[in-house]
Chimera marker file (.cmm) of the C-alpha trace (Angstrom):
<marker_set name="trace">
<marker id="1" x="59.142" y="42.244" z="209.907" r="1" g="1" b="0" radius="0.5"/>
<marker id="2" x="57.316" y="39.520" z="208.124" r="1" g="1" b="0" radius="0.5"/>
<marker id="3" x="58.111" y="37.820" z="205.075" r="1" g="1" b="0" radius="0.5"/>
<marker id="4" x="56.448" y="39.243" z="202.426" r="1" g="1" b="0" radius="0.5"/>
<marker id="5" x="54.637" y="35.782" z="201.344" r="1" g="1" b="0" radius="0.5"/>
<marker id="6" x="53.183" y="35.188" z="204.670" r="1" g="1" b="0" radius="0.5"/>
<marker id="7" x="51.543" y="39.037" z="204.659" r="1" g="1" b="0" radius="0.5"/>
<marker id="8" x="50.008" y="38.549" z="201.735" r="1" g="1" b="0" radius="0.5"/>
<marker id="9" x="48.161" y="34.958" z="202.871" r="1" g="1" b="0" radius="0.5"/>
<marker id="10" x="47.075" y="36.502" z="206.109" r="1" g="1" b="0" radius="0.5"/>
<marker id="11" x="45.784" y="39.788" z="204.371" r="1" g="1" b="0" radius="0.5"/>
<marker id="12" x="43.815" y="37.986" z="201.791" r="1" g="1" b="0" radius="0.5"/>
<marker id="13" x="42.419" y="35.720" z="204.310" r="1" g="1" b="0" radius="0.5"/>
<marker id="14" x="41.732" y="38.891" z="206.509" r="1" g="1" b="0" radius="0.5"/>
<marker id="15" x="40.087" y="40.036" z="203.751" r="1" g="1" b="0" radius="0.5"/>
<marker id="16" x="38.014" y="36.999" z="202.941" r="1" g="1" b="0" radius="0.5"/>
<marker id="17" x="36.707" y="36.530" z="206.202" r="1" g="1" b="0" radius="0.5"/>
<marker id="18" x="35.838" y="40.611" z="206.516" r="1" g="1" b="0" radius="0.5"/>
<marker id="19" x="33.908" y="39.880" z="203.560" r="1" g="1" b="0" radius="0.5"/>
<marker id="20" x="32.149" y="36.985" z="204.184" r="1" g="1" b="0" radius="0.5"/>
<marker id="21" x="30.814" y="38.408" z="207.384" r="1" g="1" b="0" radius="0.5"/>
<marker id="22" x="29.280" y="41.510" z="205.831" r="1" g="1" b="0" radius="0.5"/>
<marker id="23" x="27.597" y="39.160" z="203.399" r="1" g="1" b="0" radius="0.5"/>
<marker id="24" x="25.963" y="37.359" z="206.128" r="1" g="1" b="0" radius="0.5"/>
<marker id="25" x="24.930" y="40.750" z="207.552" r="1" g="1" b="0" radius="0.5"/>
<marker id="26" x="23.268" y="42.124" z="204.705" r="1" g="1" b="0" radius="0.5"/>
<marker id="27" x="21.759" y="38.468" z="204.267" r="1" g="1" b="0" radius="0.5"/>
<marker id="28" x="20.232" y="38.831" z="207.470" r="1" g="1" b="0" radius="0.5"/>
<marker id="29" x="19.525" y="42.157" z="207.379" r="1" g="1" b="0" radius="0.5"/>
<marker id="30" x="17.319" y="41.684" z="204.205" r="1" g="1" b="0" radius="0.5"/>
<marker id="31" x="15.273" y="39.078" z="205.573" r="1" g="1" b="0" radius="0.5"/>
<marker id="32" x="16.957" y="36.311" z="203.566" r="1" g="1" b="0" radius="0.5"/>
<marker id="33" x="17.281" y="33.241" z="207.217" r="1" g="1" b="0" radius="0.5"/>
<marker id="34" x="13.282" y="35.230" z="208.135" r="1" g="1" b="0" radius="0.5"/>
<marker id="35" x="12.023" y="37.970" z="208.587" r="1" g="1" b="0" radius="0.5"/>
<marker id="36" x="13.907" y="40.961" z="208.620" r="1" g="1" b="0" radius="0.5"/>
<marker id="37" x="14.791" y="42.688" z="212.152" r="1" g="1" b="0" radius="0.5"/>
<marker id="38" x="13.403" y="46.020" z="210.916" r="1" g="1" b="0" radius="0.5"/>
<marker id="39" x="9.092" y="43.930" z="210.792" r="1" g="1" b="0" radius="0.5"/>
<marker id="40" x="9.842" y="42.472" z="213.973" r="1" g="1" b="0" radius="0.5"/>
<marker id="41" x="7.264" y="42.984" z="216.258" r="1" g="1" b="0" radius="0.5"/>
<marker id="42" x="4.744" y="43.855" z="213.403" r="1" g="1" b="0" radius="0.5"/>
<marker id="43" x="1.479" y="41.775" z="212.203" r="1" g="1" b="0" radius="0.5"/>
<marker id="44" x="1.742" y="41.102" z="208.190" r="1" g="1" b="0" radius="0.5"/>
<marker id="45" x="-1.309" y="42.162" z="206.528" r="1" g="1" b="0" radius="0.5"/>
<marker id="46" x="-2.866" y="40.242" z="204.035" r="1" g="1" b="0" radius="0.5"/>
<marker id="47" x="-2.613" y="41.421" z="200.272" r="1" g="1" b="0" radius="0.5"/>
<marker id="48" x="-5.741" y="42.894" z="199.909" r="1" g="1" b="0" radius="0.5"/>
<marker id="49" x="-5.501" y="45.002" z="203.338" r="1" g="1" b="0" radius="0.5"/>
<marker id="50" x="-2.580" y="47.232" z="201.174" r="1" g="1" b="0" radius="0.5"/>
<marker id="51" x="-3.412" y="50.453" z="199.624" r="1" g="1" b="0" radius="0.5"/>
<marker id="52" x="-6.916" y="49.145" z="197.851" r="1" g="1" b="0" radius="0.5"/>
<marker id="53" x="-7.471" y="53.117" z="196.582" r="1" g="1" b="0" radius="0.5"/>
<marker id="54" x="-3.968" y="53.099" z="194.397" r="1" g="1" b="0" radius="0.5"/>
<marker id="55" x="-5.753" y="51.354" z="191.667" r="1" g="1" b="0" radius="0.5"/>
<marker id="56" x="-8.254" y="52.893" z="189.769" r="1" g="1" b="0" radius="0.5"/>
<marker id="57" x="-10.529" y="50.746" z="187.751" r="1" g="1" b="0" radius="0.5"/>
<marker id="58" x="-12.066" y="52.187" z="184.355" r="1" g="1" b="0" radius="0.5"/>
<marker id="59" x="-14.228" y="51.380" z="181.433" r="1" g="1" b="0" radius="0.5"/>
<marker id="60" x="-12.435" y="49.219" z="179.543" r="1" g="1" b="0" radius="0.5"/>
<marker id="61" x="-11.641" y="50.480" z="175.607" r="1" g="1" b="0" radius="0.5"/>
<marker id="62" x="-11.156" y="48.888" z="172.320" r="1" g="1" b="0" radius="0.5"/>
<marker id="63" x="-8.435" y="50.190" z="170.691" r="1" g="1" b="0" radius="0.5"/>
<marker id="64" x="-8.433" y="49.440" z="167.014" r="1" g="1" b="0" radius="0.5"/>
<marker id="65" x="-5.548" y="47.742" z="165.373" r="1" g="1" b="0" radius="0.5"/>
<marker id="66" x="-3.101" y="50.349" z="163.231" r="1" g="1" b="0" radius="0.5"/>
<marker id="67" x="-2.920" y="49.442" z="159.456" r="1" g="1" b="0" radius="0.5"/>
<link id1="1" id2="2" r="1" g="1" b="0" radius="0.2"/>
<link id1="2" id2="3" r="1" g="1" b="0" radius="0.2"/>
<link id1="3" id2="4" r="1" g="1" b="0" radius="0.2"/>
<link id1="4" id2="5" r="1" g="1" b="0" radius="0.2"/>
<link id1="5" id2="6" r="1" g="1" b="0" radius="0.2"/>
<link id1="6" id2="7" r="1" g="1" b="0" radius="0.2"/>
<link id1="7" id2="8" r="1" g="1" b="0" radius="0.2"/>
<link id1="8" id2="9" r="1" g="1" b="0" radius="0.2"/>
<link id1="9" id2="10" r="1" g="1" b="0" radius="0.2"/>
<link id1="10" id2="11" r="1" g="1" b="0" radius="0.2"/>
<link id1="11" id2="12" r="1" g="1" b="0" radius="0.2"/>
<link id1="12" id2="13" r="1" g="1" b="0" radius="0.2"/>
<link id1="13" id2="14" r="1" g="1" b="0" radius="0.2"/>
<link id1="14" id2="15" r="1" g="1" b="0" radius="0.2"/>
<link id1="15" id2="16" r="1" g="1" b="0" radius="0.2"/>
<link id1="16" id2="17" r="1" g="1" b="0" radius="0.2"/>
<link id1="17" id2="18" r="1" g="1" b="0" radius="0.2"/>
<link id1="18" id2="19" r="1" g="1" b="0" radius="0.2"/>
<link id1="19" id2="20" r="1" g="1" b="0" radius="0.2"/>
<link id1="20" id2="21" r="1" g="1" b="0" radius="0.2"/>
<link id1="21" id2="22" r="1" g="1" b="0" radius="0.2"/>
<link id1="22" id2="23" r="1" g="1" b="0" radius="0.2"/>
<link id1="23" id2="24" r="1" g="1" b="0" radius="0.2"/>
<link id1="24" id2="25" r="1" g="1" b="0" radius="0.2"/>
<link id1="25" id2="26" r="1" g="1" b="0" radius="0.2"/>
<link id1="26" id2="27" r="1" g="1" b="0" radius="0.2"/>
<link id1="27" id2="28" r="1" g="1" b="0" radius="0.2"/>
<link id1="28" id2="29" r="1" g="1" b="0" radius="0.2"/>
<link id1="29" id2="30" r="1" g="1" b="0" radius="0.2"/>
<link id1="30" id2="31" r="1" g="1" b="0" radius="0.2"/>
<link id1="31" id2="32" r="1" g="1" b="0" radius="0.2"/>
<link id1="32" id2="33" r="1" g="1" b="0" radius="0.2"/>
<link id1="33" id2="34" r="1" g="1" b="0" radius="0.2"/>
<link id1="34" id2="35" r="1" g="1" b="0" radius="0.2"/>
<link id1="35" id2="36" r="1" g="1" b="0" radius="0.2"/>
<link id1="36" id2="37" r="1" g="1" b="0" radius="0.2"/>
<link id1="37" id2="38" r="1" g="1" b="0" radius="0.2"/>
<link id1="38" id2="39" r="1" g="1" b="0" radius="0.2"/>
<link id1="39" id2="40" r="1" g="1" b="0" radius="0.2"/>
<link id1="40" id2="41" r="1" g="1" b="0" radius="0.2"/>
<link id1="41" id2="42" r="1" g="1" b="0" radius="0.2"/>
<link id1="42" id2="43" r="1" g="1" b="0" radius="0.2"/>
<link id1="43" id2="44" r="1" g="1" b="0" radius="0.2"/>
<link id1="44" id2="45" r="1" g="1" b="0" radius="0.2"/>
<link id1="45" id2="46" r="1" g="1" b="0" radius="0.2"/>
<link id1="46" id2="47" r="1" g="1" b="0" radius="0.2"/>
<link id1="47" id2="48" r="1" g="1" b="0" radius="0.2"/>
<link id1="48" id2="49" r="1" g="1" b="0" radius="0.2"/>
<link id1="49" id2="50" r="1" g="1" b="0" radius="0.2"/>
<link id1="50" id2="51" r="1" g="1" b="0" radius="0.2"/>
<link id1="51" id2="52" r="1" g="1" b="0" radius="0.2"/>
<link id1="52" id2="53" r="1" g="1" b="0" radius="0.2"/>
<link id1="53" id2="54" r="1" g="1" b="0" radius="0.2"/>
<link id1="54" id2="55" r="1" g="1" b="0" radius="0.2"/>
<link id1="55" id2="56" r="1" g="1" b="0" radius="0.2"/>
<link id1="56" id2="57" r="1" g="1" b="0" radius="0.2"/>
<link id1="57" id2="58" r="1" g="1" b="0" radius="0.2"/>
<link id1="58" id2="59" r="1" g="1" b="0" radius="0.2"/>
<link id1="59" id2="60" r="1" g="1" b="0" radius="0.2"/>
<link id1="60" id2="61" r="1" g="1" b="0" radius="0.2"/>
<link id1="61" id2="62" r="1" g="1" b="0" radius="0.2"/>
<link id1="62" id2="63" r="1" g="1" b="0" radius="0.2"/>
<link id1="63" id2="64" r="1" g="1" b="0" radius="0.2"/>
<link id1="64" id2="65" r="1" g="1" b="0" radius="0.2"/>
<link id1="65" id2="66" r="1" g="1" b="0" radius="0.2"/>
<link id1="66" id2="67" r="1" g="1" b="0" radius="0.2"/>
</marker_set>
């Protein structure tokens, strides 16, 4: 059986390295060294291409200050 010191080192560097690793995963995953795998493939579209009828442009009011 090992000595109770040594388990300890190993399992916190286990758990370290575990760690570290699914770090880099999500960091990849989100798109954080380029684009994410998920747009792969895909053409970005400029700003202006995306959803141009979700705003709504109005008459602009004047709202009177409260006293």
């Amino acid at each position: 059986m090992p000595e109770p010191a040594r388990y300890t080192a190993s399992m916190r560097s286990l758990f370290l390295i575990i760690l570290l690793a699914n770090l880099g995963i999500l960091a990849f995953g989100q798109g954080f060294f380029g684009p994410p795998p998920s747009e792969q493939g895909r053409e970005p579209r400029q700003l202006s291409e995306r959803h141009q009828n979700a705003i709504a442009l109005g008459v602009p009011t004047v709202i009177q200050p409260t006293r």
